[in-house]
C-alpha positions in Angstrom: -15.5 49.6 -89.6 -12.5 48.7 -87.6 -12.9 45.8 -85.1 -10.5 44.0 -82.3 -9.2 40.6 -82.7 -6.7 38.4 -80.7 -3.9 36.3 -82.3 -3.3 32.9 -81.0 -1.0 32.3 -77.6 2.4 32.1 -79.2 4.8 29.9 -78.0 8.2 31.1 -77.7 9.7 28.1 -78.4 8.1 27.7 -81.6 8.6 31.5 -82.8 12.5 31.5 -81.9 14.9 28.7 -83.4 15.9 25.4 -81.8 19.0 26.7 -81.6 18.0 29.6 -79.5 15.8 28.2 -77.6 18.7 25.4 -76.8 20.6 28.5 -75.7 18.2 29.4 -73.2 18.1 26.2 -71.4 21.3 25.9 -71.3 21.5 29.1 -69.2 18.7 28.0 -67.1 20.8 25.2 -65.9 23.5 27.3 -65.2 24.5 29.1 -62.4 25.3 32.5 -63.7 23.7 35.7 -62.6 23.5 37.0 -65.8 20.2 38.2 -68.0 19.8 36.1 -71.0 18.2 37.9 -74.2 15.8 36.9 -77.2 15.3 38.5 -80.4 11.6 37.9 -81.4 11.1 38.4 -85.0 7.2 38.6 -85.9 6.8 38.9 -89.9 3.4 39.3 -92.0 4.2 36.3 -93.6 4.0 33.9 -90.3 0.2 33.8 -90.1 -0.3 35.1 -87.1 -3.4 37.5 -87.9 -5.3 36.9 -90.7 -4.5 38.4 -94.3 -7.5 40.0 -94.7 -6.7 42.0 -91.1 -5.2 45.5 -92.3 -3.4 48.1 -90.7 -2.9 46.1 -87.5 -2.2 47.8 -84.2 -1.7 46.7 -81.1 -4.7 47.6 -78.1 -3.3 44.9 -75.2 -0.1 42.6 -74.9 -0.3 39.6 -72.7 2.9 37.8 -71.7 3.2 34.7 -69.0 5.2 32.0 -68.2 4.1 28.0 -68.4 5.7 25.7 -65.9 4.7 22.1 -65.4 1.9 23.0 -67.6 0.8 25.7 -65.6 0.2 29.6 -66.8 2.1 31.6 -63.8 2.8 35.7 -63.8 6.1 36.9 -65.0 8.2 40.0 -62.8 11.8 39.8 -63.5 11.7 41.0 -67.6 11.7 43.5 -69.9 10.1 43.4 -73.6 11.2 45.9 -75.6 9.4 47.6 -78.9 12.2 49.2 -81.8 9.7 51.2 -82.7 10.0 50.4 -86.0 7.1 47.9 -87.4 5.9 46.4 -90.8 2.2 47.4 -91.5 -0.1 45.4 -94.4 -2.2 47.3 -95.9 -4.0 47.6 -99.0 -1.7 44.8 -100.9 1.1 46.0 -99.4 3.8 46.4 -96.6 4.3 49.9 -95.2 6.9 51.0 -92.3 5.8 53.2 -89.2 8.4 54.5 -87.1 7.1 55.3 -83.4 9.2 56.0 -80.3 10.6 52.8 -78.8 9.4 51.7 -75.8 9.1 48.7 -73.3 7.3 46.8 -69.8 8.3 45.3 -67.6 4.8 44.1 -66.3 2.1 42.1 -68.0 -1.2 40.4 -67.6 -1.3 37.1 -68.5 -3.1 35.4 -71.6 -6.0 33.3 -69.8 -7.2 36.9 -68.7 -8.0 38.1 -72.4 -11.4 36.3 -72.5 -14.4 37.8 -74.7 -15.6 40.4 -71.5 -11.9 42.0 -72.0 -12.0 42.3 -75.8 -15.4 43.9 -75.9 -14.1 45.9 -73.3 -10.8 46.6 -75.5 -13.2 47.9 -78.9 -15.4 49.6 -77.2 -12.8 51.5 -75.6 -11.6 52.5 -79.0 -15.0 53.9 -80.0 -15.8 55.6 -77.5 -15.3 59.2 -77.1 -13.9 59.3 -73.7 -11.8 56.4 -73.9 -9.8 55.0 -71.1 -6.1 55.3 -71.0 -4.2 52.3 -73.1 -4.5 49.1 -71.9 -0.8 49.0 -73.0 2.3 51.1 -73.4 2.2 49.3 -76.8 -0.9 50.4 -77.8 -1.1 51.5 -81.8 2.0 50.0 -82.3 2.9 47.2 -85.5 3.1 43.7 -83.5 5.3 42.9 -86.7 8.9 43.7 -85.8 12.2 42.6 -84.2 11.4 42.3 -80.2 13.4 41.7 -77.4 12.1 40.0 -74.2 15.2 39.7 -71.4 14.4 37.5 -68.8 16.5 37.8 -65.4 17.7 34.8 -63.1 14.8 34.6 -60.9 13.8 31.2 -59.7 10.9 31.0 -62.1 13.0 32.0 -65.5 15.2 29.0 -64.5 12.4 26.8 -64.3 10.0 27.5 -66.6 8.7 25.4 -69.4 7.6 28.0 -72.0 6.8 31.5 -72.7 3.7 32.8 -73.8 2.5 35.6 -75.9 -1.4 37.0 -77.2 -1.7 40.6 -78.6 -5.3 42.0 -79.2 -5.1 44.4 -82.0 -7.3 46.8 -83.4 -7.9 46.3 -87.9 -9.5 47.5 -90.8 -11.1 44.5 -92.7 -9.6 44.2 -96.4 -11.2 46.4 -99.1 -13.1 48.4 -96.3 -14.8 51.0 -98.4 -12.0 54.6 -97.8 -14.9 56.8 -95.9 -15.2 54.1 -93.4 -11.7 55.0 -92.3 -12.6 58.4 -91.7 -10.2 60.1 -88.8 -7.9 57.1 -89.3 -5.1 58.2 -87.3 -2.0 55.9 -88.4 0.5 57.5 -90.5 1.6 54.6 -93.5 4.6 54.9 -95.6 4.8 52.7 -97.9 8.1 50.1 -98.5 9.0 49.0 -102.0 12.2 48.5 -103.9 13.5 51.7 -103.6 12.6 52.5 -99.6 10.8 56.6 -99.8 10.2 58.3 -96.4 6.9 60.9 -96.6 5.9 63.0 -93.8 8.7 60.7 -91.6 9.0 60.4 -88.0 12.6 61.7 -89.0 11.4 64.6 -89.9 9.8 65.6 -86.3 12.8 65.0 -85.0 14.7 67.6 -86.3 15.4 66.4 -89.6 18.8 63.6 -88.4 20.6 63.0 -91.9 22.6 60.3 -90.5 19.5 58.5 -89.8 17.0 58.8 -92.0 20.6 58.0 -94.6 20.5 54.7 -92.2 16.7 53.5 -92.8 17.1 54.4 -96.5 20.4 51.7 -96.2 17.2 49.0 -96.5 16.0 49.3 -99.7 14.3 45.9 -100.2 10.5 45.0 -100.4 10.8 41.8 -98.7 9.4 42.4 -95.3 11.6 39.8 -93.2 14.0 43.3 -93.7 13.3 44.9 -90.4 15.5 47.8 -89.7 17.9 46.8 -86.2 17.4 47.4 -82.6 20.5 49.9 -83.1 18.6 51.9 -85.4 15.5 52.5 -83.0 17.8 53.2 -80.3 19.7 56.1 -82.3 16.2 57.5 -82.9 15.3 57.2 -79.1 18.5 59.1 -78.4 17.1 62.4 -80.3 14.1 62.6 -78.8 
């Protein structure tokens, strides 16, 4: 049966380089008006969820700030999702292609306490289920995102930022009729990169950019199709 889990609170500046993160408090000290951008890769192989979790989707997304050790709201951001994610399943790494999309409002992480996630699975069983929890909901947590902060007074002067997904599984080796109505499309992502029953497809069949995706023809899964690509496929929808 599937079930909901959390992953730990991430901590941006352990998921992003020192060098980045250097970058980014550099422009907090700064004086510029400008937005300042971070490229978030999650992979499979970083241990966020546990191996034995498969076909990982998203149900809720909590994102805050931390200042002087504090856990405080963010407003002036935008987190953005490709699209494009890595799934694990069944011994191996298949690629879903979904419409990008983004928010620019979150909860924060203390709120995901043990009330929400039974809230959060039984709202996936249930027959007349409540609308998302998140504009991210059923989407792959493992892919390229980009959070943009803005020069607000907090963004200058926060210490961290943090991030906790609860996602919905399917527990390793789950026996194939206890997925019945599974509603996730998987295509799988080896050497030679095959796309079956494509998002592409729906959308009118773009050479140019289902030729792009096929350009990655690798099976390690740090190879996340770009931003650039997603946004192509946002622009023919």
């Amino acid at each position: 049966m599937p079930d909901v889990q959390t992953t730990a609170v991430l901590q941006l500046s352990k998921v992003v380089s020192p060098a980045v993160w250097q970058a980014f408090q550099e422009w907090q000290k700064s004086g510029g008006h400008e937005s300042f951008s971070f490229w978030i890769l999650l992979r499979p192989s970083t241990g966020i969820i546990s191996t034995k979790h498969e076909n990982a989707r998203i149900v809720d997304l909590r994102l805050a700030a931390r200042r002087n050790g504090a856990e405080e709201t963010l407003h002036s951001f935008d987190l953005y999702h490709p699209g494009v994610s890595y799934i694990p399943y069944r011994g191996t790494i298949h690629v879903d292609i979904l419409k990008p999309d983004h928010i620019s409002s979150a909860l924060r992480p203390s709120t995901l306490g043990d009330t929400t996630i039974r809230n959060l699975k039984e709202a996936w069983i249930a027959k007349d289920a409540p609308p998302p929890a998140s504009r991210f909901a059923g989407y792959g947590m493992f892919t390229e995102w980009r959070l943009t902060l803005e020069p607000d007074q907090l963004n200058k002067s926060l210490n961290e930022v943090v991030l906790q997904i609860a996602y919905r599984y399917t527990p390793a080796q789950a026996d194939a009729t206890s997925e019945a109505g599974e509603s996730f499309i998987l295509r799988p992502v080896g050497t030679d990169l095959t796309i079956e029953g494509s998002t592409l497809n729906a959308l009118g069949g773009q050479k140019q950019l289902q030729d792009k995706l096929l350009r990655w023809r690798s099976s390690r899964e740090t190879n996340i199709p770009p931003l650039s690509f997603a946004a192509e496929i946002e622009g023919h929808q």
